[in-house]
Legacy VTK file of the C-alpha trace (Angstrom):
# vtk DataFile Version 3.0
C-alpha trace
ASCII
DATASET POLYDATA
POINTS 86 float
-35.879 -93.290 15.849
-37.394 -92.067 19.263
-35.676 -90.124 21.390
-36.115 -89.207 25.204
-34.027 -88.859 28.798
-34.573 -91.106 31.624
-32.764 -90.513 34.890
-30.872 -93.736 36.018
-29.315 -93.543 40.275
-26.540 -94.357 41.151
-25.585 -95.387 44.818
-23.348 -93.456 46.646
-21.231 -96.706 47.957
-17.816 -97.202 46.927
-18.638 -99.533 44.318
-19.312 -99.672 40.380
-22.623 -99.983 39.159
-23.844 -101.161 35.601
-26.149 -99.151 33.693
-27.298 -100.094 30.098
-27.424 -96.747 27.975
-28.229 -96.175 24.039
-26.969 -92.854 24.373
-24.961 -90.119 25.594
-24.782 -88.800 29.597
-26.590 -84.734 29.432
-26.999 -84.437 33.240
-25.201 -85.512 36.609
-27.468 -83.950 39.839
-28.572 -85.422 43.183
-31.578 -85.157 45.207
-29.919 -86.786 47.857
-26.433 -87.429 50.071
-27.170 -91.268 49.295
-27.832 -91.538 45.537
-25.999 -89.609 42.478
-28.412 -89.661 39.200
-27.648 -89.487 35.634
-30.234 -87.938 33.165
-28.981 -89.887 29.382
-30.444 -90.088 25.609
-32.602 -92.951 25.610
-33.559 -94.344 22.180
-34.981 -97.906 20.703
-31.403 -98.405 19.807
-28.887 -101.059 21.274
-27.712 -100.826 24.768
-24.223 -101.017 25.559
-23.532 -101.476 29.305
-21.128 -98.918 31.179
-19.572 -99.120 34.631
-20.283 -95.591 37.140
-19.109 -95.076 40.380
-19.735 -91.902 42.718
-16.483 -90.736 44.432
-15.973 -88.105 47.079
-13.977 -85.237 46.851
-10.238 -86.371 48.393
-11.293 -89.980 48.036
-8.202 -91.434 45.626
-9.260 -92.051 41.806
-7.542 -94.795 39.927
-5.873 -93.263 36.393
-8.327 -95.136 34.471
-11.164 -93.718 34.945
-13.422 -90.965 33.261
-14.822 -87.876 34.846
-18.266 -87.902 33.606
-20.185 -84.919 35.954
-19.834 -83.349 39.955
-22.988 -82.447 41.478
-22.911 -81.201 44.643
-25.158 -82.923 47.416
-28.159 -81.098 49.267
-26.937 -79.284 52.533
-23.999 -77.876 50.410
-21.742 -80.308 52.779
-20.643 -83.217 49.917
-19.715 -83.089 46.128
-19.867 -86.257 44.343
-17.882 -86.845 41.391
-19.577 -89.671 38.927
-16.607 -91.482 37.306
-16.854 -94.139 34.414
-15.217 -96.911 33.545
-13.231 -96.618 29.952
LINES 1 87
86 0 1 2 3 4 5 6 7 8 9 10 11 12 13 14 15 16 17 18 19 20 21 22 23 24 25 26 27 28 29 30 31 32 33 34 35 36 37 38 39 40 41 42 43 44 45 46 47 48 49 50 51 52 53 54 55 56 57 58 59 60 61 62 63 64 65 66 67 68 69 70 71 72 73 74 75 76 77 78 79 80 81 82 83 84 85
C-alpha cells in the first residue's frame, strides 16, 4: 500500500466542511487568517468522510465535538482551533 500526506484547507467560516480521508490527521497549521489546513496519511485505501470546523478562541464549542489541532494564525493576532465531528 502507498503512503503519502496531502494538505486539505479548511475555511475559516463558522461552518463544517467535509473532507474524505484514508488516514490519520499529523498536522494542523495555517498560512493564512482565512483558511486552517490539515496535513493527513493519504493511501489507495477507502475514504471515509469526516466533518471539520475552525473555531476561534472564546467562540462556544458544542460538547460533541473533537479537538483535533490549534495553530495559531500569521500576525500572532488569532488561534484557530480545528474541531471534528465524532
Amino acid at each position: 500500500m502507498t503512503r503519502s500526506i496531502y494538505r486539505y484547507e479548511i475555511p475559516v467560516d463558522d461552518q463544517w466542511h467535509a473532507i474524505d480521508l484514508t488516514g490519520a490527521v499529523v498536522h494542523v497549521g495555517c498560512r493564512s487568517i482565512y483558511i486552517v489546513e490539515l496535513w493527513a496519511i493519504h493511501t489507495d485505501g477507502p475514504a471515509t468522510r469526516r466533518g471539520f470546523r475552525a473555531y476561534g478562541t472564546g467562540q462556544p464549542i458544542p460538547d460533541d465535538i473533537t479537538h483535533v489541532g490549534t495553530t495559531i494564525a500569521p500576525g500572532d493576532h488569532l488561534v484557530w482551533h480545528l474541531m471534528e465531528l465524532p
